[in-house]
N, C-alpha and C positions, 0 to 999 in steps of 0.2 A: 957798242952803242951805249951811252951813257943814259940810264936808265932815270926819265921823267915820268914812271907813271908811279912811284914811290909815292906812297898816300894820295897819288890823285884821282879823284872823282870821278867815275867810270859809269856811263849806261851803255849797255846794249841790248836793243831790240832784237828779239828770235835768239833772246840767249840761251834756247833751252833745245837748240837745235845745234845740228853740224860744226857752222863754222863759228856761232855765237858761243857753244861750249866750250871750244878748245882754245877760244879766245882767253874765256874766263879763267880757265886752268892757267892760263899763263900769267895776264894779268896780276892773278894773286900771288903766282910765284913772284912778281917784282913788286908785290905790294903794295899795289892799286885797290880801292875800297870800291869794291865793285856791284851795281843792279842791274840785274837782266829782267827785263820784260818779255812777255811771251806767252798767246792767247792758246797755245796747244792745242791749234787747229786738227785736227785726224789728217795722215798722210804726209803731213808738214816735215816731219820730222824731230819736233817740239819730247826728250826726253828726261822725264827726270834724273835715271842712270847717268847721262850723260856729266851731271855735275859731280855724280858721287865722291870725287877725292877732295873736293869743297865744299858741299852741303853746306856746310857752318862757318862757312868765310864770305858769304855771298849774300845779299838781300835778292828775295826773287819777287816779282810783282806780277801778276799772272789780270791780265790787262791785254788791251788789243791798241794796235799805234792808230789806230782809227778814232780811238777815243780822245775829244777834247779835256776834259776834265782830269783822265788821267796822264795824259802827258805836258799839260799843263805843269801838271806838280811833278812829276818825274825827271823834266829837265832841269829843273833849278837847281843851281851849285856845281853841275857834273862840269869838268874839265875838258873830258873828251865821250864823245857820242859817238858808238860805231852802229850805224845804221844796216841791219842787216833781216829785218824781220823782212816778209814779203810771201808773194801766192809762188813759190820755187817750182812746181810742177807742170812742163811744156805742155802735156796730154790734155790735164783739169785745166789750161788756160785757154781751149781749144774749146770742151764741155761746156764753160761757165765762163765766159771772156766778161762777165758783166761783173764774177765778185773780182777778178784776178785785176782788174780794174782799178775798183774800191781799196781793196790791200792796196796792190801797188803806188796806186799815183794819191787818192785821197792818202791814206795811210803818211804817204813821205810827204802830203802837204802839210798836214795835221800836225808833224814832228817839226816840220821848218817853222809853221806860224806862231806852237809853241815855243820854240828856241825863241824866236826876233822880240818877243812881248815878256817869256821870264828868264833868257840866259842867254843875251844877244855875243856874250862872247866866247863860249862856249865853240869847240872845231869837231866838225862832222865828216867822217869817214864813210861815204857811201858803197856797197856793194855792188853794184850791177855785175850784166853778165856778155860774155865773147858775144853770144847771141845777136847783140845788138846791130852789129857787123851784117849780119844775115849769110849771103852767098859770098867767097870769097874771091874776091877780083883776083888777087895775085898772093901766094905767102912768101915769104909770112906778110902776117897781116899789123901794119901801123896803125897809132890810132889817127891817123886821117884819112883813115879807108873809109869810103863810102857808107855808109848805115842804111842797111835797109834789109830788116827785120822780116822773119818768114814765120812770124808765129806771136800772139798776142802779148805772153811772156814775153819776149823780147822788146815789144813795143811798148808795153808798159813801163821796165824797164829804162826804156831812153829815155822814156818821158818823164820819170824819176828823176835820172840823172838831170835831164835839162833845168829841172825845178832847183835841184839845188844847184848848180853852175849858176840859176838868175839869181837866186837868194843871195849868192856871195856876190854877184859882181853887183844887185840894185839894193840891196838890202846889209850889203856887209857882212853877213854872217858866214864864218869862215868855213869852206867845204871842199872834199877831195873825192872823187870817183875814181871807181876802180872798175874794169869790164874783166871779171876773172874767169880764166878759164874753168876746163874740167877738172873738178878738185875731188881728191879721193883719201882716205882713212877712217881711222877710229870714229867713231860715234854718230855716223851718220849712216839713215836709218835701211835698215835691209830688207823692209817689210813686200815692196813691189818694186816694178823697173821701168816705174815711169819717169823715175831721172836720178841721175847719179850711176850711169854706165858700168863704170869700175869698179863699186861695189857691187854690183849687182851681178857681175863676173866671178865676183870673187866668192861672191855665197855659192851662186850654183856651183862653183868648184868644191867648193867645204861641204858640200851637200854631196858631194861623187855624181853629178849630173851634169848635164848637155849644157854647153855656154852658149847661149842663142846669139849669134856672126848675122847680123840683115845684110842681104846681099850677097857677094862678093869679100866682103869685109874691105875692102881697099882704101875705105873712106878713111884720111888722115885726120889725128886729133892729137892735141896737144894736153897731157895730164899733168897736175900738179900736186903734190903730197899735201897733206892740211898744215904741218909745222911749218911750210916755206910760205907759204897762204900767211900765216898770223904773224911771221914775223913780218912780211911785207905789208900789210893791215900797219904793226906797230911803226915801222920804219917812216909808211907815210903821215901817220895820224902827228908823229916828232918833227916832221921837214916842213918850215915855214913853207919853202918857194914850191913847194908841193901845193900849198892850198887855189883854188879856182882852175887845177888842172884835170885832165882825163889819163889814166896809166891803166896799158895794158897789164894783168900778171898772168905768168903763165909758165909753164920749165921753157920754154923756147924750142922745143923738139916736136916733131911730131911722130907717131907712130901708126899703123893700120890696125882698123880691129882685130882683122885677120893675127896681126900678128902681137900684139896684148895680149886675147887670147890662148895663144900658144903658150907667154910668157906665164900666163898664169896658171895652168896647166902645169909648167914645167918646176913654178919657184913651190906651188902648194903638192903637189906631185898628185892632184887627184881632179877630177872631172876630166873633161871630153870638150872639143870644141865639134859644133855642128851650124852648118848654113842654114839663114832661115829666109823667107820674103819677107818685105817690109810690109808691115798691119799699115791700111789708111792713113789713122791718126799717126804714125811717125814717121811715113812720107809726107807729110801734109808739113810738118816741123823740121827739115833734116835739112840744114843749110850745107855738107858737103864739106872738103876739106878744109879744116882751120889748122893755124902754129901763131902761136902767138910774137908777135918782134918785140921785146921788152927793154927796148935800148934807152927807153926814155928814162922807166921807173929805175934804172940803176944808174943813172945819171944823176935823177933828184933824188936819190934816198941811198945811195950806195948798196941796196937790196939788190941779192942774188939769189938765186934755190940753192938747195945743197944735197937733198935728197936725191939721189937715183929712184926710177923708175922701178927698178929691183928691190930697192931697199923699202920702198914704202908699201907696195906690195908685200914682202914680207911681215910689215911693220902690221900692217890693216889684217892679214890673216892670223898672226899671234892673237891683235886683240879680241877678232872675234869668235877665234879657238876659246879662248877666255871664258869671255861673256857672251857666247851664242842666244843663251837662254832671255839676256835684256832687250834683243834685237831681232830675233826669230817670230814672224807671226806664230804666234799659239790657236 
């Protein structure tokens, strides 16, 4: 892929989280002059660790996308916006559906009416999530499978999305959604397991304790490594005929908790798998088997994974063999 982000003006909101960080890491490797914004909500995920091998190559702005004033001045100039702050947590959007709201759908209005008024040409990579989908009719799942959301998160979400799908087609301002799957590695936060599955497998294994299976474990899910994630983020933010569309990502496979689980178990060689019942609040959100169909995104952007399920695994317990200490509640 020939590399356009060479000195180009980069924000991303929630860059101080997951997938905002491993953005930036890379970003700078292609020499993008990069601002991340990021209110470092508690639970979010929002880490300063997370930037460490760039500290000093990055402007950070510690701001909320809620705020007119600052994202006013934060979008002018930027080339490409990957929109990625947001309320990520299914449980707290269940709790508090009134702030998950405010984040999510003011938040991306906030960021679209600043673009249209100080950087109307500026191209905007929005995050969403499988979620949106809700219960799955048939897998895998296209994106013109029905939507219909089984938890606020999700709803909020689409609602997002739709904001910028109208911004681009009544407003011109150019914008690409993505509904991604379950994404898992480095830097993403290990503190509790109200989202983010995989990690949270992954620690109680590195801990030598019980990996809590809800159910049966049979339920299918479709996981993706974070470097396949960013490069597909970059792929589409570079593909004009990309912009006004919706693109599943996802590895396209699916697998059972039951049996993740096992694998992880097997690749870290320590914890235990054990059944557990489903708590309320995650029957209350569990839409039930997903795999994501990604035939489209590799049509318009020539983006593929490349990560094995095995390899990324390995890859996320190195790091957090590493750095347990930046990631482990204390």
């Amino acid at each position: 892929m020939k590399n356009h982000f060479e000195k180009a003006n980069v924000l991303i909101t929630g860059g101080l989280g997951f997938i905002g960080s491993n953005l930036a890491i890379r970003l700078v490797e292609l020499g993008a002059k990069v601002t991340l914004v990021d209110n470092m909500l508690p639970r979010q995920g929002g880490n300063l660790f997370n930037i460490e091998p760039i500290k000093e190559k990055v402007h950070i702005n510690f701001s909320d996308i809620r705020n007119e004033l600052s994202m006013n001045y934060l979008v002018q100039g930027k080339d490409y916006i990957f929109h990625l702050a947001g309320q990520v947590n299914h449980v707290d959007s269940m709790r508090n559906p009134i702030k998950d709201l405010d984040i999510n759908c003011k938040g991306t209005l906030v960021l679209l009416e600043a673009c249209v008024h100080n950087n109307p040409s500026t191209r905007i990579v929005f995050a969403g999530t499988r979620g949106e989908y809700g219960k799955s009719v048939h897998i895998p799942v296209h994106e013109d499978h029905p939507t219909n959301p089984v938890g606020v998160y999700a709803v909020t979400n689409l609602t997002a999305e739709k904001m910028v799908l109208v911004y681009h087609k009544v407003k011109g301002l150019k914008g690409i959604c993505l509904r991604i799957t379950n994404t898992f590695g480095p830097r993403h936060q290990m503190m509790h397991d109200e989202y983010g599955v995989l990690n949270w497998f992954i620690r109680k294994a590195l801990d030598n304790e019980a990996i809590p299976v809800f159910g049966d474990g049979a339920i299918l899910r479709d996981f993706l490594f974070i470097d396949d994630l960013i490069e597909a983020l970059l792929r589409s933010a570079v593909s004009p005929s990309a912009y006004g569309e919706v693109y599943n990502v996802g590895s396209g496979q699916g697998i059972s908790f039951k049996n993740l689980a096992e694998k992880i178990v097997t690749i870290t060689g320590e914890g235990r798998v054990a059944f557990v019942p489903f708590t309320r609040e995650r029957k209350e959100v569990e839409p039930g088997d997903y795999v994501a169909d990604i035939r489209k995104i590799r049509k318009a952007t020539k983006w593929a994974p490349h990560i094995s399920l095995d390899e990324g695994i390995r890859k996320t317990a190195e790091f957090y063999r590493k750095h347990r200490d930046h990631y482990w509640k204390k």
